[in-house]
mmCIF file of the N, C-alpha and C atoms, coordinates in Angstrom:
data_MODEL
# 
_entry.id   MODEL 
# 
loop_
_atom_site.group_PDB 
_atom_site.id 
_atom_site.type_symbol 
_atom_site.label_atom_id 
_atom_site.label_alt_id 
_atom_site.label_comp_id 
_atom_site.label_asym_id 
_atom_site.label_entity_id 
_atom_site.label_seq_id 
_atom_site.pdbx_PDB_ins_code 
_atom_site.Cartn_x 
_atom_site.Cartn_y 
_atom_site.Cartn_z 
_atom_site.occupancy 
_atom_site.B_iso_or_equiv 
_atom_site.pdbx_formal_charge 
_atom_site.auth_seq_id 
_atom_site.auth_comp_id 
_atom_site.auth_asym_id 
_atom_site.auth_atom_id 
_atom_site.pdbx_PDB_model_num 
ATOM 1   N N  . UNK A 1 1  ? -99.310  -97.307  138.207 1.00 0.00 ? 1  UNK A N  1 
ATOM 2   C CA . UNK A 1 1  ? -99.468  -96.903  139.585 1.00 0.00 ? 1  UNK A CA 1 
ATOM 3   C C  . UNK A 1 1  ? -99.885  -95.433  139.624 1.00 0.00 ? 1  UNK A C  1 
ATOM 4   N N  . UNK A 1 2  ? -101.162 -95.077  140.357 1.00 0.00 ? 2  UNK A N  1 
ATOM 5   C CA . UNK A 1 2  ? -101.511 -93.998  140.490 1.00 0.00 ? 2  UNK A CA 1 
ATOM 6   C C  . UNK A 1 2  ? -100.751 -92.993  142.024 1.00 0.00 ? 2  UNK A C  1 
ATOM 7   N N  . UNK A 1 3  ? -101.051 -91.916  142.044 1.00 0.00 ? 3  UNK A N  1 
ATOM 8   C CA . UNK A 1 3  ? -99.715  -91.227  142.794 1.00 0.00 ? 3  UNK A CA 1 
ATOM 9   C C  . UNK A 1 3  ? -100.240 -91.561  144.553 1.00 0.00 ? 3  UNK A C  1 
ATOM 10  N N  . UNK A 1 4  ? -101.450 -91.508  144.301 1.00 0.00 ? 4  UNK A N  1 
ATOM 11  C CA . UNK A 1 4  ? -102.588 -91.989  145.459 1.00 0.00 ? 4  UNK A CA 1 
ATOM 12  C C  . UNK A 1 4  ? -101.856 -93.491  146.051 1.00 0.00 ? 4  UNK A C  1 
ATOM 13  N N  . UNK A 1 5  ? -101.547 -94.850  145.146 1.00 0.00 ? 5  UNK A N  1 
ATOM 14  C CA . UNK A 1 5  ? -101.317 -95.642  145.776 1.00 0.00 ? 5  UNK A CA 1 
ATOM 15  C C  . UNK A 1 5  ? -99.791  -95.333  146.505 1.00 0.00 ? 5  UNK A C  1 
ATOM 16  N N  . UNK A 1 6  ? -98.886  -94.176  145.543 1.00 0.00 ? 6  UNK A N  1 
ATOM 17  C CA . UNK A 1 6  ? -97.716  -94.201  146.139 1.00 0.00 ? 6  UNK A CA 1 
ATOM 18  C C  . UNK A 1 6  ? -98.108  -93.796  147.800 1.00 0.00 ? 6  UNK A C  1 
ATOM 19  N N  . UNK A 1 7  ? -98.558  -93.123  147.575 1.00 0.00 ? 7  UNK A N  1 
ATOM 20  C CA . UNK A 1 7  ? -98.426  -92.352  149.390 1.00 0.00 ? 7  UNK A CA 1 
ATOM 21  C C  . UNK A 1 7  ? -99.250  -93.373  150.189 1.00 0.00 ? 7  UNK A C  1 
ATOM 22  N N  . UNK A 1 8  ? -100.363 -94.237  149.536 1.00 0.00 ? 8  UNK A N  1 
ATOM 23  C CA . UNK A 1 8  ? -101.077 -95.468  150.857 1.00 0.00 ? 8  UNK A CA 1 
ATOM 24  C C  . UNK A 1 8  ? -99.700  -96.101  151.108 1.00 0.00 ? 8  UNK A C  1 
ATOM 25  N N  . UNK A 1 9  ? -98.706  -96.761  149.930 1.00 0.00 ? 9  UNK A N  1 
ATOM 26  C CA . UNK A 1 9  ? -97.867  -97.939  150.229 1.00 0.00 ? 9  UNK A CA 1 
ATOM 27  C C  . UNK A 1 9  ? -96.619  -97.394  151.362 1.00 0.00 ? 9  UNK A C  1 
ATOM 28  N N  . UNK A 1 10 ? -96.321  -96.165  151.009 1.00 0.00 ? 10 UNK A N  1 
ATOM 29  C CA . UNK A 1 10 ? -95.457  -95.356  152.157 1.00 0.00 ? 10 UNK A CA 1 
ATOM 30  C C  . UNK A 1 10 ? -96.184  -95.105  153.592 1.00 0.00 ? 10 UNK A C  1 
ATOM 31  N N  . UNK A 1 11 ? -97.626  -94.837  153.536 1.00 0.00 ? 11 UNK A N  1 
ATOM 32  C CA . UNK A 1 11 ? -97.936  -94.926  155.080 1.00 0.00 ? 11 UNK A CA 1 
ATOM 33  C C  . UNK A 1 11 ? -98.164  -96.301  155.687 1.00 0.00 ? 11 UNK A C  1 
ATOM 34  N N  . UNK A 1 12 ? -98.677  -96.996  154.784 1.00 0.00 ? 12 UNK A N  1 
ATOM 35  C CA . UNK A 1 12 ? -98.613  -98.123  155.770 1.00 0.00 ? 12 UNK A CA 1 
ATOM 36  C C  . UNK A 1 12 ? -97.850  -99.144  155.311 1.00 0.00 ? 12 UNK A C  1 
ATOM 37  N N  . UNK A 1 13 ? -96.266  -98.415  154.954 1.00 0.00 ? 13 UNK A N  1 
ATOM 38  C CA . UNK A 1 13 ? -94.885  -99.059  155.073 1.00 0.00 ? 13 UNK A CA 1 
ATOM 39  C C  . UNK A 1 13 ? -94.723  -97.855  156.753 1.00 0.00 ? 13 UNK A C  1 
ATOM 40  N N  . UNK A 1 14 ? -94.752  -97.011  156.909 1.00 0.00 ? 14 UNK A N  1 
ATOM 41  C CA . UNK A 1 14 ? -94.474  -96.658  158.116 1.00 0.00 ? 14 UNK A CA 1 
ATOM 42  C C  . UNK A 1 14 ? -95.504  -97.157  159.021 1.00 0.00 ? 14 UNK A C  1 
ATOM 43  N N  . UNK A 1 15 ? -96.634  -97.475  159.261 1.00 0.00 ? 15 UNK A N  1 
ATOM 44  C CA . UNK A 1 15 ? -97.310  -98.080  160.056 1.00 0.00 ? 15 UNK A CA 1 
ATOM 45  C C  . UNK A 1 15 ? -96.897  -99.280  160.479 1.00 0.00 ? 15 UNK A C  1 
ATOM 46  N N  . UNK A 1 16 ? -96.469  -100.027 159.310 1.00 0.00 ? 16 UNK A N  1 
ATOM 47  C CA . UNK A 1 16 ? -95.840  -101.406 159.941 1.00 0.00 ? 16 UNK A CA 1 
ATOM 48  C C  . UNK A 1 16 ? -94.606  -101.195 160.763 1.00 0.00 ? 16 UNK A C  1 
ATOM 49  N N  . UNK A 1 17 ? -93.188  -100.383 160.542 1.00 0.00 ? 17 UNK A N  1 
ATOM 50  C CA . UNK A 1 17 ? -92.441  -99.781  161.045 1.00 0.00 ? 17 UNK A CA 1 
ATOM 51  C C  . UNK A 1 17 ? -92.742  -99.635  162.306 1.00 0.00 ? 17 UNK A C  1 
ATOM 52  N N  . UNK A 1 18 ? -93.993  -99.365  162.830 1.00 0.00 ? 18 UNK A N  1 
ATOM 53  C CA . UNK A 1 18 ? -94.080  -98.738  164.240 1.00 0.00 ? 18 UNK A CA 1 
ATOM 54  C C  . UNK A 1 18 ? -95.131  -99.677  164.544 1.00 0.00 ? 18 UNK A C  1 
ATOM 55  N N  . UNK A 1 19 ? -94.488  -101.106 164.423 1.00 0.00 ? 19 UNK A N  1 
ATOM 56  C CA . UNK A 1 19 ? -95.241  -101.891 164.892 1.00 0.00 ? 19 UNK A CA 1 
ATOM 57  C C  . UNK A 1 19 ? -97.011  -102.460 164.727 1.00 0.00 ? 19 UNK A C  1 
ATOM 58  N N  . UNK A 1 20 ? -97.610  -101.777 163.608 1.00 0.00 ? 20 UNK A N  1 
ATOM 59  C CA . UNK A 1 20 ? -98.535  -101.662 162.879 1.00 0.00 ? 20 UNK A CA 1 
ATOM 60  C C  . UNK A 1 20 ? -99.756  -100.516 163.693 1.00 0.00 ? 20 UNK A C  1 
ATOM 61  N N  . UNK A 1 21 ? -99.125  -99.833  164.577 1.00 0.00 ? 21 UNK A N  1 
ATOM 62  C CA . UNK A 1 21 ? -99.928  -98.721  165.273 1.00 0.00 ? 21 UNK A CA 1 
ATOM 63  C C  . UNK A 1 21 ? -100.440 -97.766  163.931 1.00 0.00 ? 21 UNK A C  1 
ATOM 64  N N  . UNK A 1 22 ? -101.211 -97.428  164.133 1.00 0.00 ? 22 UNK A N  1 
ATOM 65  C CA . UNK A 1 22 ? -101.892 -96.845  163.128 1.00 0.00 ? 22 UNK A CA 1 
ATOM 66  C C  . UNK A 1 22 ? -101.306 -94.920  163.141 1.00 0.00 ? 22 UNK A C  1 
ATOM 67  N N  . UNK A 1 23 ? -101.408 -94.316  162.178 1.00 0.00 ? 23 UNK A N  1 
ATOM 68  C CA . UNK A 1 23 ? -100.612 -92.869  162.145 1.00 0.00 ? 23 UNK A CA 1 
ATOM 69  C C  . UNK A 1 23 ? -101.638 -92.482  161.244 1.00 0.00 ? 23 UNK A C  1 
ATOM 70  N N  . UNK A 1 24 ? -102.233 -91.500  162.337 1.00 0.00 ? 24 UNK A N  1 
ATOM 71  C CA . UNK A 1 24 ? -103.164 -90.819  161.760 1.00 0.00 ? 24 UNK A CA 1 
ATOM 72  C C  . UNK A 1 24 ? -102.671 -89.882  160.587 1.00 0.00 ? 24 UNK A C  1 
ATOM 73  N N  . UNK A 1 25 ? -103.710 -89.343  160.111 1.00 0.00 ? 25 UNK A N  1 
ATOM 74  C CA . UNK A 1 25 ? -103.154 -88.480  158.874 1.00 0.00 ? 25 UNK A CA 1 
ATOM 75  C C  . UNK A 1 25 ? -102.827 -86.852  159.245 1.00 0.00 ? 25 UNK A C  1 
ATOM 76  N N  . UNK A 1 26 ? -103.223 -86.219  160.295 1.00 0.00 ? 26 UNK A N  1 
ATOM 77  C CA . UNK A 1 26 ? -103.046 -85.345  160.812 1.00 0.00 ? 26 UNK A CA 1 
ATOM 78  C C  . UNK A 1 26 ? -101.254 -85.548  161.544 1.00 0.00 ? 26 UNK A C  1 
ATOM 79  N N  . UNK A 1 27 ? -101.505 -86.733  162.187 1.00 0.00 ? 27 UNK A N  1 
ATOM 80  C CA . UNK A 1 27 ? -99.708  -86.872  162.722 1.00 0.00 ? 27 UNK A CA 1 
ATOM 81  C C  . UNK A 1 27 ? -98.683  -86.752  161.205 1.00 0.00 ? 27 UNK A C  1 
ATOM 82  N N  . UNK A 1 28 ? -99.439  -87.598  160.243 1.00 0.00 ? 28 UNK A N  1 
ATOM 83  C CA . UNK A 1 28 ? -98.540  -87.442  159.441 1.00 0.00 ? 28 UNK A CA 1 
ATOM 84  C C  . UNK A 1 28 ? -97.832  -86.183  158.544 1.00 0.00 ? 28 UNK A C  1 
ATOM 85  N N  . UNK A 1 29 ? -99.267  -85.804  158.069 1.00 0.00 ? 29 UNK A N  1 
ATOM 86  C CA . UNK A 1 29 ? -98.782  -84.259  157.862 1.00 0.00 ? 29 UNK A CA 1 
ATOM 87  C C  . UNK A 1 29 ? -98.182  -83.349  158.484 1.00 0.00 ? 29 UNK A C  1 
ATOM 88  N N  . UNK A 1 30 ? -98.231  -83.447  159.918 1.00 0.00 ? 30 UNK A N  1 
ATOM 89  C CA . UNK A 1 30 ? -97.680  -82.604  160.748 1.00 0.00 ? 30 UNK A CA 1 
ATOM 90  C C  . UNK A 1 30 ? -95.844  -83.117  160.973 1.00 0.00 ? 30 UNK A C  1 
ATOM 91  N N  . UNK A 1 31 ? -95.432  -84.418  160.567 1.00 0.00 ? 31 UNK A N  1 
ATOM 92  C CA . UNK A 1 31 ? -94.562  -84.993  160.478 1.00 0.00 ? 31 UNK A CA 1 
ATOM 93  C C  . UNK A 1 31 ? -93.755  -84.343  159.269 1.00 0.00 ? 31 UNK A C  1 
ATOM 94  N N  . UNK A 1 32 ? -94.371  -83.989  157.970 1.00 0.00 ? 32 UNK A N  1 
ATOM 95  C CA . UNK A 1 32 ? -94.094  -83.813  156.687 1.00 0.00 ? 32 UNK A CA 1 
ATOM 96  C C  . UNK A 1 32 ? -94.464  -82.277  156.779 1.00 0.00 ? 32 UNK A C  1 
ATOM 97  N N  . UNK A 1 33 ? -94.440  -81.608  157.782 1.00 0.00 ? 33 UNK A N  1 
ATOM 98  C CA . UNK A 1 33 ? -94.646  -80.613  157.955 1.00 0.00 ? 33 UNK A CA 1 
ATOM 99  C C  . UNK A 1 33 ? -95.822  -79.176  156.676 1.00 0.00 ? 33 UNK A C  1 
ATOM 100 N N  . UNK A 1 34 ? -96.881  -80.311  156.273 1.00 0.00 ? 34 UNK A N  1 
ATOM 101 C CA . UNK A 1 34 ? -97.834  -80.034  155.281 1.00 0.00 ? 34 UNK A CA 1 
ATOM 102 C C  . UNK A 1 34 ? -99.393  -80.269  156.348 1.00 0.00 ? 34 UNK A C  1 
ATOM 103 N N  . UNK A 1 35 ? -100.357 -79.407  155.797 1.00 0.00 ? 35 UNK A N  1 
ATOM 104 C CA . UNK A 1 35 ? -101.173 -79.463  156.254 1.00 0.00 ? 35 UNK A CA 1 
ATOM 105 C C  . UNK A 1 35 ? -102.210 -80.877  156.296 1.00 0.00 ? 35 UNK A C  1 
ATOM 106 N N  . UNK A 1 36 ? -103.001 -81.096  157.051 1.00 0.00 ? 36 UNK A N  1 
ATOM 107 C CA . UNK A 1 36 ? -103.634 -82.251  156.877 1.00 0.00 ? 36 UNK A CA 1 
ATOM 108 C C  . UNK A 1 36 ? -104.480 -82.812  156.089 1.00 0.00 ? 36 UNK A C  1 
ATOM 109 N N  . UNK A 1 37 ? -105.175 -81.489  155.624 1.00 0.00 ? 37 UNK A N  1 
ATOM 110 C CA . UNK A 1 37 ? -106.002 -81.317  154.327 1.00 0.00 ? 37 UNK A CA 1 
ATOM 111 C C  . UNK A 1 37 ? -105.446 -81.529  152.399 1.00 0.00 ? 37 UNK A C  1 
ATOM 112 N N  . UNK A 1 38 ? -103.984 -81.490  152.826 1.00 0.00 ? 38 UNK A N  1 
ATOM 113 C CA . UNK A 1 38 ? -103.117 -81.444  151.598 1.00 0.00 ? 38 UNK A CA 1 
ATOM 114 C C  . UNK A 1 38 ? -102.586 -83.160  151.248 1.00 0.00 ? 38 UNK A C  1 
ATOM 115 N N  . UNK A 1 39 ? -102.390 -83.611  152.639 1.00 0.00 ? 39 UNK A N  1 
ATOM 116 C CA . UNK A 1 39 ? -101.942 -85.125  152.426 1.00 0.00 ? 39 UNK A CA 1 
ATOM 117 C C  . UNK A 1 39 ? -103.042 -85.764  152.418 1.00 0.00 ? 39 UNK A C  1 
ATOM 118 N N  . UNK A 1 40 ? -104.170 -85.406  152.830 1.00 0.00 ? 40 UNK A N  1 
ATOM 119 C CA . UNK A 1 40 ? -105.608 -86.549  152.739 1.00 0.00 ? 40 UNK A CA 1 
ATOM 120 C C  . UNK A 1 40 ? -105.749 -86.325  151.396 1.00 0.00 ? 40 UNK A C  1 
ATOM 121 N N  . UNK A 1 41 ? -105.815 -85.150  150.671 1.00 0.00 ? 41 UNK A N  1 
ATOM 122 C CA . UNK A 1 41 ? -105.828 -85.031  149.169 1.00 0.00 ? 41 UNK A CA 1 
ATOM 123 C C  . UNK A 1 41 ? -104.799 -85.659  148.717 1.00 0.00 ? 41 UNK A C  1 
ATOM 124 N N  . UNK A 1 42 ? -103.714 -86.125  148.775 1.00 0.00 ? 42 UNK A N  1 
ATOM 125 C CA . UNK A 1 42 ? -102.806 -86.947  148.245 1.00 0.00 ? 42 UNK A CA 1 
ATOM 126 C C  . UNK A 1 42 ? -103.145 -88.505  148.298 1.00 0.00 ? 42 UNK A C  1 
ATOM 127 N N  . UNK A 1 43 ? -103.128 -88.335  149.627 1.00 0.00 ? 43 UNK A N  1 
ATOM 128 C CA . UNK A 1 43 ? -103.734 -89.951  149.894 1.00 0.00 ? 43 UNK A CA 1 
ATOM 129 C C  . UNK A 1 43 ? -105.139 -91.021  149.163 1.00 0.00 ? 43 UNK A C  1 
ATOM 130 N N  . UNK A 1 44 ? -106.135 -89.794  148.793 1.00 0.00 ? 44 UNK A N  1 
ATOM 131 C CA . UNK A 1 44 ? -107.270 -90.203  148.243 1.00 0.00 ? 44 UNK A CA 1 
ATOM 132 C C  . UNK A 1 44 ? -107.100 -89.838  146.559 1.00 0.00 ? 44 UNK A C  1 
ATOM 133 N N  . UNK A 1 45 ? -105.842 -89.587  146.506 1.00 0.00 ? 45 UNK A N  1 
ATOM 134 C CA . UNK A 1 45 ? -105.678 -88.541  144.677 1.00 0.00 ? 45 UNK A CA 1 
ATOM 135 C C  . UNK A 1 45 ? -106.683 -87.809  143.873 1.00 0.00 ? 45 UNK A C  1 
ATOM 136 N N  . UNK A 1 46 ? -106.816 -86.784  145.236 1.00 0.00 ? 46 UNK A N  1 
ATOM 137 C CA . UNK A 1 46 ? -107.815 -85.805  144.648 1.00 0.00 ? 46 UNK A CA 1 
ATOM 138 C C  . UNK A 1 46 ? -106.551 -84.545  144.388 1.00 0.00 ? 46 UNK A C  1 
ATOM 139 N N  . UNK A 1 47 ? -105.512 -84.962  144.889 1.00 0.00 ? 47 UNK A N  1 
ATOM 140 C CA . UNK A 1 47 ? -104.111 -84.170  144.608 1.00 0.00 ? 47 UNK A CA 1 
ATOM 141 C C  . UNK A 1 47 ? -103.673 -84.723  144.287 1.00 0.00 ? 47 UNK A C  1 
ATOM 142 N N  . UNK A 1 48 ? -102.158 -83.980  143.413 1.00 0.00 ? 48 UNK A N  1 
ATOM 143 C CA . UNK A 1 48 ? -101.019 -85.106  142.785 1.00 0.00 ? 48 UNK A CA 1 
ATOM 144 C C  . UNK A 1 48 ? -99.922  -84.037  142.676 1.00 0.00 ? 48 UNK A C  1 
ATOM 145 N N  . UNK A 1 49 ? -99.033  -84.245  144.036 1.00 0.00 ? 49 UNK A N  1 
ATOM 146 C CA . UNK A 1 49 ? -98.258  -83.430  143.886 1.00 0.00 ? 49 UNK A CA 1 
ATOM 147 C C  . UNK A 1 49 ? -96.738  -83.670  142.048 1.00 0.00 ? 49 UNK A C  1 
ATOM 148 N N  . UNK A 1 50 ? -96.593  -83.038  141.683 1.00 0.00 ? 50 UNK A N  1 
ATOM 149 C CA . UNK A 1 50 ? -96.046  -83.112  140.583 1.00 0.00 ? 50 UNK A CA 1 
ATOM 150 C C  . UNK A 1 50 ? -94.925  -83.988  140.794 1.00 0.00 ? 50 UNK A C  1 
ATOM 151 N N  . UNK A 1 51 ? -93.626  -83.319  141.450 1.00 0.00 ? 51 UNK A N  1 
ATOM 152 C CA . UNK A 1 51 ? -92.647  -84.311  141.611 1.00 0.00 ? 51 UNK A CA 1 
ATOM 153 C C  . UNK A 1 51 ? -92.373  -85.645  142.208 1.00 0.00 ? 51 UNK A C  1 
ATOM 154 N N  . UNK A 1 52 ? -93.701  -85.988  142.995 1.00 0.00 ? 52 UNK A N  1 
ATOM 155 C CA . UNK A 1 52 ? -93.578  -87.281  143.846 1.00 0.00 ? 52 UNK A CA 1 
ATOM 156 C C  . UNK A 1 52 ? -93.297  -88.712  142.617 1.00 0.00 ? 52 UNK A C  1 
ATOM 157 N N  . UNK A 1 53 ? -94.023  -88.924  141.529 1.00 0.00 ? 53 UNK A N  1 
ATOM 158 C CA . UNK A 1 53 ? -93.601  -89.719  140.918 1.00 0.00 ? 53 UNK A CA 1 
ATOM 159 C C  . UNK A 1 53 ? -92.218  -90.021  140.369 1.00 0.00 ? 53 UNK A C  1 
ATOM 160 N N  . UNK A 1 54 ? -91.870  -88.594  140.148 1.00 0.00 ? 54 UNK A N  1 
ATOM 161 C CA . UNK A 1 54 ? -90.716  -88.699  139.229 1.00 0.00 ? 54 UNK A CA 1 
ATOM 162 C C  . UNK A 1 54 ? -89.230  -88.991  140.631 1.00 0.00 ? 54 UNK A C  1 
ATOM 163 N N  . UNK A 1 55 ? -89.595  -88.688  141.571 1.00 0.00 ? 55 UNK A N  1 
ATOM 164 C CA . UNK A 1 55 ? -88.771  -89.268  143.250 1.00 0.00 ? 55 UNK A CA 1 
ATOM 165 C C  . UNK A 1 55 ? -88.497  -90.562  142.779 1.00 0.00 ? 55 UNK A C  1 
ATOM 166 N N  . UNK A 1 56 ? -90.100  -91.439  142.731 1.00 0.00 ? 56 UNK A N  1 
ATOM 167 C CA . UNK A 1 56 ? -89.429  -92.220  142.950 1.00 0.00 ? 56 UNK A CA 1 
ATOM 168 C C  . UNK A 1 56 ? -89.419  -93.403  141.552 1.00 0.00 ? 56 UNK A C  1 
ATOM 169 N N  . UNK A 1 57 ? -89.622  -92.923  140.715 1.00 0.00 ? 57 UNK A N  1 
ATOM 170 C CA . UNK A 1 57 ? -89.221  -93.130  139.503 1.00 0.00 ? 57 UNK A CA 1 
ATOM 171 C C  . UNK A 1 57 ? -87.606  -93.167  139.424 1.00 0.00 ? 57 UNK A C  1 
ATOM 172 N N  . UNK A 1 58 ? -86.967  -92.162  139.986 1.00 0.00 ? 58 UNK A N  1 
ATOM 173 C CA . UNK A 1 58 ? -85.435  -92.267  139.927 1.00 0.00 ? 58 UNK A CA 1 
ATOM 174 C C  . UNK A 1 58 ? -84.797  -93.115  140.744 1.00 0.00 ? 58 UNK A C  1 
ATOM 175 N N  . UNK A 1 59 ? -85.203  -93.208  141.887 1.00 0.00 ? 59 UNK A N  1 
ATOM 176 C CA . UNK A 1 59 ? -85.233  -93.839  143.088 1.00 0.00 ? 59 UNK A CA 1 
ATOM 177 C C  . UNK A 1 59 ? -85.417  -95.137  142.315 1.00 0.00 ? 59 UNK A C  1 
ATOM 178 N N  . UNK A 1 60 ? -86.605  -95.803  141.471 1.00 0.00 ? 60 UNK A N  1 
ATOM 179 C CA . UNK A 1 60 ? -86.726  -97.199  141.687 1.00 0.00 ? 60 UNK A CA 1 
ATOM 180 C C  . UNK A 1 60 ? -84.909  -97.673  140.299 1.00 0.00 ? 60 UNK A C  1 
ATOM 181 N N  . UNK A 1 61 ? -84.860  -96.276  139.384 1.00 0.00 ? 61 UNK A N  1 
ATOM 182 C CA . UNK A 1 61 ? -83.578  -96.720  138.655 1.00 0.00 ? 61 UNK A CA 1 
ATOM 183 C C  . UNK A 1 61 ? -82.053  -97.051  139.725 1.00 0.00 ? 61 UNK A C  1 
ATOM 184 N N  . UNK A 1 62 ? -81.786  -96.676  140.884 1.00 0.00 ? 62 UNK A N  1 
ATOM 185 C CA . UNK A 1 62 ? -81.000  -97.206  141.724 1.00 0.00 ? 62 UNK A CA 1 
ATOM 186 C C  . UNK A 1 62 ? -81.279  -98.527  142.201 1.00 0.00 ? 62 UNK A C  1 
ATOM 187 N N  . UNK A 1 63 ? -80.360  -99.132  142.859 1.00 0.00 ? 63 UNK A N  1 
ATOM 188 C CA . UNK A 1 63 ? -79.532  -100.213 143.710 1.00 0.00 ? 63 UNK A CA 1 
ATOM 189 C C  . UNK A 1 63 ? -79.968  -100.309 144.911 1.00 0.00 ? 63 UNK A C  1 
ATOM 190 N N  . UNK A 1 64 ? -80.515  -101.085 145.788 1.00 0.00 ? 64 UNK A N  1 
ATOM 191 C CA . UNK A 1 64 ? -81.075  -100.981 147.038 1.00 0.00 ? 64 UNK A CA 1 
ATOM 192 C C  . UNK A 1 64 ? -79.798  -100.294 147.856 1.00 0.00 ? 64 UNK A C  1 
ATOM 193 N N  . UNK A 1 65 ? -78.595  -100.564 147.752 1.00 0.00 ? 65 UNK A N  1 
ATOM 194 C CA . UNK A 1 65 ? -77.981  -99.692  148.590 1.00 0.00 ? 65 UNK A CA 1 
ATOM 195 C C  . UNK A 1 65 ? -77.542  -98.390  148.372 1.00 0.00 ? 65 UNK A C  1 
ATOM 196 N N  . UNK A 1 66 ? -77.415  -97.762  146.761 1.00 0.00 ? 66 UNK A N  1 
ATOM 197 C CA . UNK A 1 66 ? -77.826  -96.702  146.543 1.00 0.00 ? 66 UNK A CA 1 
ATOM 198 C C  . UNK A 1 66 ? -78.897  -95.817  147.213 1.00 0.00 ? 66 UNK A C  1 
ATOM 199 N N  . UNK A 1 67 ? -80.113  -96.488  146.909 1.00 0.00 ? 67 UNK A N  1 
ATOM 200 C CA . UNK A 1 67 ? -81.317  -96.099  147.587 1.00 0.00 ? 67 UNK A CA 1 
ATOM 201 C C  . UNK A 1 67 ? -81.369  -95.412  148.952 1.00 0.00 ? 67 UNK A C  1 
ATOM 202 N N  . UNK A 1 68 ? -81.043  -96.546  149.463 1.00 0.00 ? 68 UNK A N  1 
ATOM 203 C CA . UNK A 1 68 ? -80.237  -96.260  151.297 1.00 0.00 ? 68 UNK A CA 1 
ATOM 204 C C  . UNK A 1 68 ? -79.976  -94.952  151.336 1.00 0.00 ? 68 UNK A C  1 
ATOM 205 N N  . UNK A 1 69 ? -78.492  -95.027  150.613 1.00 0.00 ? 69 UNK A N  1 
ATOM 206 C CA . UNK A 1 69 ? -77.428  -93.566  150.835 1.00 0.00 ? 69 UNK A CA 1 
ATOM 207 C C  . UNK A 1 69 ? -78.410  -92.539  150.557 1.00 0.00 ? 69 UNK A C  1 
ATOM 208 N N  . UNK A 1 70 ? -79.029  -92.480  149.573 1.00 0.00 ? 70 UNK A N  1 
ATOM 209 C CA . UNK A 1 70 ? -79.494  -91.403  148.530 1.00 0.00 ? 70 UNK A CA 1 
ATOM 210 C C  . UNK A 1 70 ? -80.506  -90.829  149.679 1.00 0.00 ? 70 UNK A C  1 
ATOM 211 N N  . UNK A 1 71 ? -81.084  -91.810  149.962 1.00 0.00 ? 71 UNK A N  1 
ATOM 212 C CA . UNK A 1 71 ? -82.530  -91.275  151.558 1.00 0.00 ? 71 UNK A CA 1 
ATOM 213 C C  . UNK A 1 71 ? -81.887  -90.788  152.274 1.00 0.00 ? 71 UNK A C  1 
ATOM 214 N N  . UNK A 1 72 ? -80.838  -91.673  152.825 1.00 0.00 ? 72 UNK A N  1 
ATOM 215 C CA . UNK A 1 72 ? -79.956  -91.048  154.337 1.00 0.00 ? 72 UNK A CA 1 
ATOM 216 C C  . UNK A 1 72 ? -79.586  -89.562  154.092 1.00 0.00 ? 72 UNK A C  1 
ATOM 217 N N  . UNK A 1 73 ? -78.997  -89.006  152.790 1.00 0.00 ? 73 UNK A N  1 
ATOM 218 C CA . UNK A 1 73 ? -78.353  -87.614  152.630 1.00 0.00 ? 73 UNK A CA 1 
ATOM 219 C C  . UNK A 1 73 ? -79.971  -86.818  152.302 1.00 0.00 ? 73 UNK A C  1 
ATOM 220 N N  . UNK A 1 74 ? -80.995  -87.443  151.691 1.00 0.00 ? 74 UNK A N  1 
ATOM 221 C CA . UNK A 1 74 ? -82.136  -86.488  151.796 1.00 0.00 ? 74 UNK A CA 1 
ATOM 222 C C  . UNK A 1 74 ? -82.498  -85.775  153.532 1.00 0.00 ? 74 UNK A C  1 
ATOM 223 N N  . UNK A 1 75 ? -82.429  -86.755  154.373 1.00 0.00 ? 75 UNK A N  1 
ATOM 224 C CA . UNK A 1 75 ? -82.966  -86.903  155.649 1.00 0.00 ? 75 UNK A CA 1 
ATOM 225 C C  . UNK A 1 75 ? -82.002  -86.393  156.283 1.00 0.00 ? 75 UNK A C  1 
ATOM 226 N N  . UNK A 1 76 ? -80.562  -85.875  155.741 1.00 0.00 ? 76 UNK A N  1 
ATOM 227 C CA . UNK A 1 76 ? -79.870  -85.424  156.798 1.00 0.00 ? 76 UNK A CA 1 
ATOM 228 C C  . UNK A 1 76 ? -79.767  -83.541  155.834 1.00 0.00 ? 76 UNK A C  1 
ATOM 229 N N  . UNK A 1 77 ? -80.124  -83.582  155.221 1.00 0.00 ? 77 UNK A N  1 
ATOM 230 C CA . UNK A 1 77 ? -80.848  -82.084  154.638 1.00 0.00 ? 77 UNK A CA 1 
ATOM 231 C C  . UNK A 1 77 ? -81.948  -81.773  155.219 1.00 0.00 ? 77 UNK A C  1 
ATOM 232 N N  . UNK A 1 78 ? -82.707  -82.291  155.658 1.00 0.00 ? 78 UNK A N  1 
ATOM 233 C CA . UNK A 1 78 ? -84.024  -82.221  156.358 1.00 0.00 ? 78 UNK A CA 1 
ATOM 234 C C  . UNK A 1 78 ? -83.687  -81.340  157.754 1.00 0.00 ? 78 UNK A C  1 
ATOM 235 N N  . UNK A 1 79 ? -82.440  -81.786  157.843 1.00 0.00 ? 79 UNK A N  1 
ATOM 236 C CA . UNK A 1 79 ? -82.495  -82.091  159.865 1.00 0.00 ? 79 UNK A CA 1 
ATOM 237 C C  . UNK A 1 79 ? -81.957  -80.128  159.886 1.00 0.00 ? 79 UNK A C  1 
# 
């Protein structure tokens, strides 16, 4: 898996999420609080941010409900 497909399968795992409305790439970056020019380079893997694999490389060694927790306490560091 190249790092490019990680970030298509995460946006349009959130696209379906929202009912399959489409999320532009500008909303998204601005969501991920990165420029728009930085995630279209991710998205097309003309970028590769370093740690994104190894996320979820660890991530796929957990338990789906591990997983859960482990997001929920990322996302409540976020806030």
């Amino acid at each position: 898996m190249q790092i490019n497909d990680l970030f298509n399968i995460l946006h349009n795992s959130l696209e379906s999420k929202n009912n399959g409305k489409k999320i532009s790439l500008n909303d998204m970056a601005i969501s991920l609080g990165i420029s728009m020019r930085t995630y279209q380079d991710w998205k097309l893997g003309r970028a590769k941010p370093q740690a994104a694999m190894t996320v979820i490389k660890m991530l796929g060694k957990l338990d789906d409900d591990e997983i859960i927790r482990a997001v929920r306490k990322i996302n409540k560091l976020g806030d």
